[in-house]
C-alpha positions as CSV (number, residue, x, y, z in Angstrom):
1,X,-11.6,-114.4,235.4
2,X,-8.7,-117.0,236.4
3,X,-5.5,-116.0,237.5
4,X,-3.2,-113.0,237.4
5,X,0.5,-112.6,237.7
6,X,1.3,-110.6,241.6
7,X,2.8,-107.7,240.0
8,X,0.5,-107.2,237.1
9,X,3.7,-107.4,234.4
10,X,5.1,-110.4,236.0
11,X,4.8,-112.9,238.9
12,X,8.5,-113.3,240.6
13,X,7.7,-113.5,243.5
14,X,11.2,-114.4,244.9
15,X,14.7,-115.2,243.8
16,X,17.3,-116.4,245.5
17,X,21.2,-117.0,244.8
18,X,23.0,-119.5,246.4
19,X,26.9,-120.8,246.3
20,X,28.0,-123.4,249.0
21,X,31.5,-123.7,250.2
22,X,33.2,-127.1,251.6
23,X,33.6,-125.5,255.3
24,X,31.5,-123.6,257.3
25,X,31.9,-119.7,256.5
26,X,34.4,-117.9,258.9
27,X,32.1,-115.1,259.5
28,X,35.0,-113.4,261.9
29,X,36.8,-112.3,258.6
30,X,33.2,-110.9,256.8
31,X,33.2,-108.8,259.9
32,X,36.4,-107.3,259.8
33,X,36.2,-107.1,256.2
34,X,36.1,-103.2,254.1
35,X,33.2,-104.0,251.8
36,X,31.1,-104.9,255.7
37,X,30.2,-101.1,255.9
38,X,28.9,-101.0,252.2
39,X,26.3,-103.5,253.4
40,X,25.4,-102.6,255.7
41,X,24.2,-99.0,254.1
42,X,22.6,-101.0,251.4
43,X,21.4,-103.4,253.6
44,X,21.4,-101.7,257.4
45,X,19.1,-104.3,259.0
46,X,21.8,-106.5,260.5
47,X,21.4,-109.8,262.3
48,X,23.0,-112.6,264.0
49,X,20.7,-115.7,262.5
50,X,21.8,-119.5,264.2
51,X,21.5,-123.0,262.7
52,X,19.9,-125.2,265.7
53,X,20.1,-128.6,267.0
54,X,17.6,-130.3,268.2
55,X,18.0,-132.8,271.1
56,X,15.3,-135.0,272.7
57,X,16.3,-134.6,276.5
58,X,13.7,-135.6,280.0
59,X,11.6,-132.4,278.9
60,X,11.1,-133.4,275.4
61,X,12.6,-131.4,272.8
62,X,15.4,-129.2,273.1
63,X,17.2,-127.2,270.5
64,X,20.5,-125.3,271.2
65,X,22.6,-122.9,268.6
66,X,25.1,-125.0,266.6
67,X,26.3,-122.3,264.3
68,X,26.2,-118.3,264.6
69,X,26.2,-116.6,261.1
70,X,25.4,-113.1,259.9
71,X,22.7,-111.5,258.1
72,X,22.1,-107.7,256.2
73,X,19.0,-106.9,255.4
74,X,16.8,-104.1,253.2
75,X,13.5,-104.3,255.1
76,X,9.8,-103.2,253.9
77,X,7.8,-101.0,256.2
78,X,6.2,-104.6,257.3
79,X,9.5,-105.6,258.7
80,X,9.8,-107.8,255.2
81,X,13.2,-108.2,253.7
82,X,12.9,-106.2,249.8
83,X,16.5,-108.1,249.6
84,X,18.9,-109.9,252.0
85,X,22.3,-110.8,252.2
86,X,22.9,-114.2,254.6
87,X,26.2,-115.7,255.6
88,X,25.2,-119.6,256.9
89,X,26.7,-122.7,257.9
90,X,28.6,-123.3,254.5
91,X,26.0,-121.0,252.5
92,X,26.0,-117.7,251.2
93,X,22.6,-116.9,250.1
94,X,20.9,-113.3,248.1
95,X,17.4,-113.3,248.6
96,X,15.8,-110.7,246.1
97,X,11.7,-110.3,246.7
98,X,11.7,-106.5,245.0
99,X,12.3,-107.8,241.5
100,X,12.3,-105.5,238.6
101,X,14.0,-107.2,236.2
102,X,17.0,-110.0,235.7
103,X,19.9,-107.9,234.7
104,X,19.6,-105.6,237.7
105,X,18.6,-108.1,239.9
106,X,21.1,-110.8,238.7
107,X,24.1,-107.7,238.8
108,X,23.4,-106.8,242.2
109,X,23.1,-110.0,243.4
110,X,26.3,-111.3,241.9
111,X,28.5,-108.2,243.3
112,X,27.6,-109.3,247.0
113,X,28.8,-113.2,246.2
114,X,32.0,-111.5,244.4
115,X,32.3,-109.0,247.7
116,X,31.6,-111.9,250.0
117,X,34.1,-114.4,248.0
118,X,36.7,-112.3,247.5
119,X,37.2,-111.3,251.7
120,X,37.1,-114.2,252.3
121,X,39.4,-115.5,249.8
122,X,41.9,-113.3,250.6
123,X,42.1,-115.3,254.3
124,X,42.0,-118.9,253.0
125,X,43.1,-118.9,249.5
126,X,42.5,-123.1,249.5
127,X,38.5,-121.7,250.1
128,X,36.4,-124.3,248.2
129,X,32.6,-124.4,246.4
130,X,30.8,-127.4,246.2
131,X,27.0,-125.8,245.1
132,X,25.7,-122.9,243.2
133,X,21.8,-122.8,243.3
134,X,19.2,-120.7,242.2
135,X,15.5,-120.7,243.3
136,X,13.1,-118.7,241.6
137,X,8.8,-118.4,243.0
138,X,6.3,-116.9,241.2
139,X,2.9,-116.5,242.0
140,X,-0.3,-116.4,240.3
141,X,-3.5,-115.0,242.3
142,X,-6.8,-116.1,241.9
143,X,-9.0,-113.6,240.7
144,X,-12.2,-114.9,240.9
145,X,-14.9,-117.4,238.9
146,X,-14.4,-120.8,237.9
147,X,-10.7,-122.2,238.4
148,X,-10.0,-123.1,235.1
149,X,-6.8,-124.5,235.4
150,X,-6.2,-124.4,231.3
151,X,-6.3,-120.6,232.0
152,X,-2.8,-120.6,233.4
153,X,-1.3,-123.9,232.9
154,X,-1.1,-126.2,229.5
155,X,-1.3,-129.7,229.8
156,X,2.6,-131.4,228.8
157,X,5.2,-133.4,230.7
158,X,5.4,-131.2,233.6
159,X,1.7,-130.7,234.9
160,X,-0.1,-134.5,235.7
161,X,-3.8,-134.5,235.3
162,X,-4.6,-136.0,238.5
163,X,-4.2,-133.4,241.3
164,X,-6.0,-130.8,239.4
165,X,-9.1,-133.4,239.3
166,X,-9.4,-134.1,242.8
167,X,-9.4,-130.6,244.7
168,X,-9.2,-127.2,243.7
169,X,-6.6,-126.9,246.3
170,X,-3.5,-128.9,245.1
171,X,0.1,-129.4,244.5
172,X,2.7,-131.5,242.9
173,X,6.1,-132.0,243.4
174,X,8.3,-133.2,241.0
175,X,12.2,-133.2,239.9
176,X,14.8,-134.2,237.3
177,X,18.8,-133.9,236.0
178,X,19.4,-131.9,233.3
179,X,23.6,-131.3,232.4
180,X,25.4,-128.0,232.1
181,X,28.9,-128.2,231.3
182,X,28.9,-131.6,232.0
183,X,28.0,-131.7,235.3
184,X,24.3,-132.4,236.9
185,X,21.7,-129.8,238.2
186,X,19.1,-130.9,240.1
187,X,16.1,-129.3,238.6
188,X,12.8,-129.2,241.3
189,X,9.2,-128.0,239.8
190,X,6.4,-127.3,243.2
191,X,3.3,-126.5,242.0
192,X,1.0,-125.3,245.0
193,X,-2.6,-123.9,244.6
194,X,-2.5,-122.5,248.0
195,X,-5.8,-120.8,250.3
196,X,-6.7,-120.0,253.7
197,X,-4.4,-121.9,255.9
198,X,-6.4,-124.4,257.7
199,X,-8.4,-125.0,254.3
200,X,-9.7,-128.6,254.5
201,X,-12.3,-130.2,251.8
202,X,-13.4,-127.2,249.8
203,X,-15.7,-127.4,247.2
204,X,-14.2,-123.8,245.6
205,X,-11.5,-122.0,245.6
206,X,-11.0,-119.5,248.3
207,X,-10.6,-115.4,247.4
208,X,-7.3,-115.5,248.4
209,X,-5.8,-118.4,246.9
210,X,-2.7,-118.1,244.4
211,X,-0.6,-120.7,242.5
212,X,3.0,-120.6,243.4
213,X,4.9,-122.2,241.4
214,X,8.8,-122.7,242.5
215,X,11.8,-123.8,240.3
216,X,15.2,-124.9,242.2
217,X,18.1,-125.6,240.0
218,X,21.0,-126.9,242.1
219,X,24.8,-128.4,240.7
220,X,26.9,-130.0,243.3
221,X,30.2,-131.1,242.1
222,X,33.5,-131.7,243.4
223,X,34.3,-129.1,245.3
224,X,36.5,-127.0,243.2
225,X,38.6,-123.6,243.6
226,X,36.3,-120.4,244.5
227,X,38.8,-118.5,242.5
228,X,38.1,-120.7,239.5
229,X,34.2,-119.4,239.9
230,X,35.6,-115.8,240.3
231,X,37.4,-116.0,236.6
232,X,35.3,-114.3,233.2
233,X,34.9,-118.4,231.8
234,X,32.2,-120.4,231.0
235,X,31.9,-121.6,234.0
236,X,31.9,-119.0,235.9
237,X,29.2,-117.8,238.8
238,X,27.6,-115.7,236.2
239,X,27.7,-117.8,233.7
240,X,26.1,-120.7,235.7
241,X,23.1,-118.2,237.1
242,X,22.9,-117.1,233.0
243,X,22.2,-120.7,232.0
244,X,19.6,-121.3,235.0
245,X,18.4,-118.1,234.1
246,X,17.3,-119.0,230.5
247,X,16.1,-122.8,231.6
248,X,13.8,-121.1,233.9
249,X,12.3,-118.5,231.5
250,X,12.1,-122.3,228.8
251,X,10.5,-124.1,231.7
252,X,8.1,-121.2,232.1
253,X,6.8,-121.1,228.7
254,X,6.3,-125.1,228.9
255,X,4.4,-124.8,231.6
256,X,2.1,-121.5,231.3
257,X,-0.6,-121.2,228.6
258,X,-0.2,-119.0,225.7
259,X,-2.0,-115.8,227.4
260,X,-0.4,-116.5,230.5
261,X,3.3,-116.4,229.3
262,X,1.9,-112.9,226.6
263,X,0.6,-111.4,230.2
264,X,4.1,-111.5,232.2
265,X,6.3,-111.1,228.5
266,X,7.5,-114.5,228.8
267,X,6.5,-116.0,225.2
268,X,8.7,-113.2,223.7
269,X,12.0,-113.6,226.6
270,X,11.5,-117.5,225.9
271,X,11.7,-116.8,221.7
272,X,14.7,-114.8,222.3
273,X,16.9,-117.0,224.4
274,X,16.0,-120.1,222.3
C-alpha cells in the first residue's frame, strides 16, 4: 500500500511550455496567419480567453476585460483540454495533459511556439522574448493503508521533516536559482498531499487523496531577439526546454524513493542523462 503514479508507468500529470515576449501578442496577425487553419484541425476547440481587471467601485468588486487573446484547444469527452494552444497578454503557452512521452510531447509542443513565432515575426521583425518557462505536475495517488511518506519520497535537501509530522494533509513550498548559460532560472518545488476539498483536521488520509508535486523552471533575461531563439544554437528554445528537461528528471530522482523512481522508469532516464 502507499502511493501510485496516475498513469500506472508514470505520473505527468501536466506540462506546460511557456515563452514570454516584451509586448502584448498582436493576436490580429495569428488570425490572419496560414498555419491558423492547421490548428485549429489539431486543435478545433477555439476560444476567445480575457485577462481581467479588477476595480473596487460603490457595488464592490468589479472586473472588466483588459486584454482579448485566443485559444485552440484538443478537448476530452469531459470538456478537458488533452492539449491547448493559448495566445495571452505577452504569453504563449502549450499545455500538454495527454503525455506519452518527452520527445513527442516536447516536438509537438515546440512546432506550435515555432508556428506561432515565426507569423508573428514575419510582422514585427524587432519581436522580443524576455521568458521561457516550463512547468511540469505529477501526481501520486493514494492507494490505501498507512501514509508512509518514505514510500514515495526520501528524506534530502528538498523534502523538510516538519509538514509531514503534523498532518497527513500537507504541503511545502520552496524555490531556488540554479544557472544555464549564464543566466538564472528560477527553479519552484510545491509539494501538496491534497484530499477532499473542505478537508479540515483529519486524523487519516482521505481515499482520494494524491501528492502533486509541481516543478517551475523559469529564465527571464534581457529581452533578446525571438529570432535568436529560432536559430539550431545552444541557446535555442529547444535547447533551453532540453536542459529543464533533464533538471527535472535529476530533481525527480532526488526527491522520489528508490521504488518510486523504478515504478515510473525514472532511476534509469536519471542514469542516462547524468
Amino acid at each position: 500500500m502507499g502511493f501510485e503514479p496516475i498513469h500506472g508507468v508514470h505520473a505527468v500529470e501536466t506540462v506546460a511550455f511557456t515563452v514570454r515576449q516584451d509586448r502584448p501578442i498582436d493576436i490580429s496577425i495569428l488570425q490572419q496567419s496560414a498555419v491558423r487553419k492547421l490548428w485549429e484541425t489539431e486543435l478545433p476547440a477555439k476560444q476567445i480567453p480575457q485577462l481581467l481587471e479588477t476595480e473596487m467601485g460603490p457595488a464592490g468588486a468589479v472586473q472588466k476585460p483588459v486584454v482579448s487573446g485566443l485559444e485552440f484547444a484538443n478537448l476530452r469527452q469531459n470538456g478537458s483540454p488533452a492539449w491547448l494552444l493559448r495566445f495571452l497578454g505577452t504569453d504563449i503557452v502549450v499545455e500538454c495533459t495527454r503525455y506519452t512521452d518527452w520527445e513527442k510531447v516536447s516536438n509537438r509542443a515546440l512546432r506550435y511556439i515555432r508556428e506561432a513565432l515565426s507569423a508573428l515575426i514575419t510582422a514585427d521583425s524587432n519581436l522580443k522574448l524576455s521568458v521561457i518557462a516550463m512547468n511540469v505536475v505529477d501526481r501520486f495517488r493514494y492507494k490505501g493503508g498507512d501514509a508512509d511518506y518514505r514510500s514515495l519520497l526520501k528524506a534530502g535537501s528538498f523534502l523538510a521533516v516538519g509538514p509531514a509530522s503534523k498532518s497527513p494533509l500537507w504541503h511545502q513550498h520552496s524555490g531556488w536559482f540554479e544557472f544555464w548559460n549564464g543566466i538564472p532560472v528560477l527553479n519552484q518545488l510545491n509539494i501538496d498531499v491534497q484530499g477532499t476539498a473542505g478537508d479540515s483536521v483529519v486524523a487519516t488520509l482521505p481515499d482520494d487523496a494524491s501528492v502533486r508535486i509541481q516543478h517551475l523552471q523559469e529564465m527571464r533575461f534581457v529581452p533578446q531577439s525571438a529570432s535568436d531563439f529560432l536559430c539550431d544554437t545552444s541557446g535555442s528554445i529547444e535547447a533551453t526546454f532540453s536542459a529543464y528537461h533533464i533538471e527535472n528528471l535529476r530533481l525527480m530522482s532526488k526527491l522520489l524513493s528508490l521504488d518510486a523512481a523504478i515504478n515510473v522508469g525514472l532511476y534509469q532516464s536519471s542514469e542516462e542523462n547524468s
